[in-house]
N, CA and C atoms as an extended XYZ file, in Angstrom:
198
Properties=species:S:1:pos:R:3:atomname:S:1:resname:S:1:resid:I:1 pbc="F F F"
N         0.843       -1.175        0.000 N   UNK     1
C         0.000        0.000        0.000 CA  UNK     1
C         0.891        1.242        0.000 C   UNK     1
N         0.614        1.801       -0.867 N   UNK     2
C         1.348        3.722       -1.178 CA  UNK     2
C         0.883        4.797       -0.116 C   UNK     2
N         2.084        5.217        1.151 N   UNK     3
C         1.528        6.387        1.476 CA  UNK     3
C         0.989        7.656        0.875 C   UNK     3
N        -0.117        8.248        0.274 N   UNK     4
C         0.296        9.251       -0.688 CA  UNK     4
C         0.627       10.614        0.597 C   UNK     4
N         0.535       10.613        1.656 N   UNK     5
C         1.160       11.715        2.582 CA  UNK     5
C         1.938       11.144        3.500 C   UNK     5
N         3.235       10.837        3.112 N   UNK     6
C         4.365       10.109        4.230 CA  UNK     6
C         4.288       11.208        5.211 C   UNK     6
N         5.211       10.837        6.498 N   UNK     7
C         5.303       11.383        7.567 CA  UNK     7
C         7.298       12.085        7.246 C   UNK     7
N         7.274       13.123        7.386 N   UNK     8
C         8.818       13.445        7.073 CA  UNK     8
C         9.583       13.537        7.981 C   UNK     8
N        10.342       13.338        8.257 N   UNK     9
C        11.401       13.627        9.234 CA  UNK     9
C        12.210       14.961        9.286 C   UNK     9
N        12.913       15.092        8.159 N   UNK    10
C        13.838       15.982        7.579 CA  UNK    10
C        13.384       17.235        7.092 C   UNK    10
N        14.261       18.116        6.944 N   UNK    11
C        13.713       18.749        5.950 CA  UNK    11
C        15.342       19.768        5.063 C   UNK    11
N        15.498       20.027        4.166 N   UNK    12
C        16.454       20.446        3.409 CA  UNK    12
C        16.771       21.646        3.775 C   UNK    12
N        17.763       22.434        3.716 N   UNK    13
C        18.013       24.107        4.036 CA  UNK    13
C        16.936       24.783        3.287 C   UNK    13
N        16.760       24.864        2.413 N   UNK    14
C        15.875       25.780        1.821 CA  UNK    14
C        14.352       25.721        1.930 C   UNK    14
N        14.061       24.494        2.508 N   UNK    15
C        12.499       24.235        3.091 CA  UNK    15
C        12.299       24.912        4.623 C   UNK    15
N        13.657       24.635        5.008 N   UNK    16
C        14.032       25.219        6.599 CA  UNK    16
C        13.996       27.213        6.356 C   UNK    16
N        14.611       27.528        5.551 N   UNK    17
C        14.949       28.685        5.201 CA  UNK    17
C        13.167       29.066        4.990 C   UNK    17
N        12.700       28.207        4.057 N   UNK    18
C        11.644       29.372        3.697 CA  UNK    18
C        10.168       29.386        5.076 C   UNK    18
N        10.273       28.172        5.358 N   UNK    19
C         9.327       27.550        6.707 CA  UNK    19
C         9.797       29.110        8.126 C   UNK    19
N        11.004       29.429        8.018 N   UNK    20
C        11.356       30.046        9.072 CA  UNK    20
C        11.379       31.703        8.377 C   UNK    20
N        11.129       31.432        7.655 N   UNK    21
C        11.543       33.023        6.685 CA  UNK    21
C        12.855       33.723        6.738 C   UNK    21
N        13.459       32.970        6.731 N   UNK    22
C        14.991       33.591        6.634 CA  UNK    22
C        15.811       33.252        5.441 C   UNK    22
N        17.129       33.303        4.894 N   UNK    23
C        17.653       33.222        3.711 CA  UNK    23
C        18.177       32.364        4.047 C   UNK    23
N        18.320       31.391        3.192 N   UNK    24
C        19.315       29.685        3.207 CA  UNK    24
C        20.856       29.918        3.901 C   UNK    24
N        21.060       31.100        3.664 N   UNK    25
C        22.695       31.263        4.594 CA  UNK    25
C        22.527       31.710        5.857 C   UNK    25
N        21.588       32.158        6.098 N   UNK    26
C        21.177       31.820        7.750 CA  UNK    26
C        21.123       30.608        7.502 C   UNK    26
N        20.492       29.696        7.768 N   UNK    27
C        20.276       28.404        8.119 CA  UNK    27
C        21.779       27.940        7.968 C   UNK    27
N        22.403       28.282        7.148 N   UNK    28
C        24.211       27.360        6.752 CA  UNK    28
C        24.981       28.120        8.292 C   UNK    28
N        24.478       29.020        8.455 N   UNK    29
C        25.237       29.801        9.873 CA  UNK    29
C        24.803       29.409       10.813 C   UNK    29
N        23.410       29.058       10.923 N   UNK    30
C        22.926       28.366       12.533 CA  UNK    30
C        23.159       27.094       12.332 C   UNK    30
N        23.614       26.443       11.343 N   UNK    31
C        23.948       24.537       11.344 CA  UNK    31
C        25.305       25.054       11.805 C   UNK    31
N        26.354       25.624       11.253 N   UNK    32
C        27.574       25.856       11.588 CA  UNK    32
C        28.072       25.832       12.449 C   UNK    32
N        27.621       27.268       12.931 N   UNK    33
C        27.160       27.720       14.484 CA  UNK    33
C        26.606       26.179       15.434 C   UNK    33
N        26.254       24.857       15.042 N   UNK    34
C        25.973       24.297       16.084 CA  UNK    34
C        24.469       24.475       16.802 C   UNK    34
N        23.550       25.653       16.489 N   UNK    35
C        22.268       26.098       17.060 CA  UNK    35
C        21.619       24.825       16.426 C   UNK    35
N        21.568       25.015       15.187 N   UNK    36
C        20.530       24.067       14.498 CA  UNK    36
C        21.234       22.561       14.076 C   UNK    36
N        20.279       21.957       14.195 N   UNK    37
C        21.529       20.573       14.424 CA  UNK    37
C        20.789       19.772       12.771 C   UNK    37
N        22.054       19.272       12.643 N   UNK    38
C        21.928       18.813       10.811 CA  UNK    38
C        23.002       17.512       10.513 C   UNK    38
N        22.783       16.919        9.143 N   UNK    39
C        23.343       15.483        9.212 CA  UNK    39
C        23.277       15.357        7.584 C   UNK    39
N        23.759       14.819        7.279 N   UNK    40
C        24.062       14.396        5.321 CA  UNK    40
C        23.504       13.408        5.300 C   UNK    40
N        23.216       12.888        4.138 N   UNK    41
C        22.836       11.972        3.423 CA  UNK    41
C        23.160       12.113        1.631 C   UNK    41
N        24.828       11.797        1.850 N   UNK    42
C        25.470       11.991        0.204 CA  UNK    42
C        25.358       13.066        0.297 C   UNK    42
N        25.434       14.142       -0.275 N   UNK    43
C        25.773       15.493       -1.352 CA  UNK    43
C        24.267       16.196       -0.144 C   UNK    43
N        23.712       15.526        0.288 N   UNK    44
C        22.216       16.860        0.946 CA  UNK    44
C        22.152       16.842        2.358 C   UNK    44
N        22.264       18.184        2.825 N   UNK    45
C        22.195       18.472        4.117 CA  UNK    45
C        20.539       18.289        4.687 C   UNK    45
N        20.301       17.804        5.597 N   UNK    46
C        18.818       17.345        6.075 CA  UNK    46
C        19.189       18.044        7.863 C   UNK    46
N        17.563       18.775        7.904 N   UNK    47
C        17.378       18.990        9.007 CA  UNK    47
C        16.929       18.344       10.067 C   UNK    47
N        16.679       18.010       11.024 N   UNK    48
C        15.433       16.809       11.523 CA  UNK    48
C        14.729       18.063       12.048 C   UNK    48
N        13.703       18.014       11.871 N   UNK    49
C        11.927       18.392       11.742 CA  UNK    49
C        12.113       18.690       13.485 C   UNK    49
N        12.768       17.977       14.311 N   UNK    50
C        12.511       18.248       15.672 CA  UNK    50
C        13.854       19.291       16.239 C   UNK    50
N        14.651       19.454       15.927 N   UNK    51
C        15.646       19.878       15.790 CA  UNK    51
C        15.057       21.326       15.580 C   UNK    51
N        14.809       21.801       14.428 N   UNK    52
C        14.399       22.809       13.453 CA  UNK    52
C        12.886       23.233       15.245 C   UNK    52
N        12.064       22.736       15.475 N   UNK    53
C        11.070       23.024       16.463 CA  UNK    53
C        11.762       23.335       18.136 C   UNK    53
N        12.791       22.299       18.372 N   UNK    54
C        13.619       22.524       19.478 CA  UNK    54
C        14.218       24.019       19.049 C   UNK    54
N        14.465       24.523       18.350 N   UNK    55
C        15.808       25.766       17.539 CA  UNK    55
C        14.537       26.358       17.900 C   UNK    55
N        13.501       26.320       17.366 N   UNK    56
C        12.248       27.354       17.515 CA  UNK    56
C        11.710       27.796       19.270 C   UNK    56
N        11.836       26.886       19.773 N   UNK    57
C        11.442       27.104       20.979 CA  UNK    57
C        12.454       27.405       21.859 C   UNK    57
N        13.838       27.549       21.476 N   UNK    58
C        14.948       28.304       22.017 CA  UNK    58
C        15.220       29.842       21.880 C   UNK    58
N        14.281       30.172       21.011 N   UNK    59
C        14.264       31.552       20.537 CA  UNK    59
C        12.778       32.097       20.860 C   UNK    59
N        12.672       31.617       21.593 N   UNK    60
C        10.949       32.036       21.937 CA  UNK    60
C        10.937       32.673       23.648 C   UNK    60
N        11.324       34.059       23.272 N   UNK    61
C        10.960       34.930       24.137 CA  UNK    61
C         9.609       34.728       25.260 C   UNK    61
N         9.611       35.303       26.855 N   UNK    62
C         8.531       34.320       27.478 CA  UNK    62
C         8.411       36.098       27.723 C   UNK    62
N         7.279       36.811       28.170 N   UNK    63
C         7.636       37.937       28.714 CA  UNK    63
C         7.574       39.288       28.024 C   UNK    63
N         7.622       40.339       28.324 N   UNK    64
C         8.348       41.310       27.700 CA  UNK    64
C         7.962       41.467       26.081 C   UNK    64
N         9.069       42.267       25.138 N   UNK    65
C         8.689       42.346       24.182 CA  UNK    65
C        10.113       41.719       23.198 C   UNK    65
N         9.972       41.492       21.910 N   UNK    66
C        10.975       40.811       21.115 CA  UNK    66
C        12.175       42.033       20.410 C   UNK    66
């Protein structure tokens, strides 16, 4: 049987980039940087989906204003 909506894990810099609204070289600076955590598979950098939500909720101001 064919999932036609798999469940993803990953996601590529530029899905990350546009999901977060920032430019793909942010994202190459926060993998770099160590913030955002990332892994290959041959020639493509992959995000994990929880990773990318953990990064989100590290930057999430409680309080106050941004």
């Amino acid at each position: 049987m064919s999932d036609t909506n798999p469940t993803r894990y990953a996601l590529r810099k530029h899905e990350v980039a546009s999901a977060l609204g920032i430019c793909e070289r942010k994202v190459h600076d926060l993998i770099k940087s160590g913030e955002l955590p990332s892994f290959k598979v041959g020639r493509v950098v992959l995000i994990p989906i929880a990773g990318m939500q953990a990064f989100i909720a590290s930057q999430v101001q409680t309080g106050g204003h941004a």
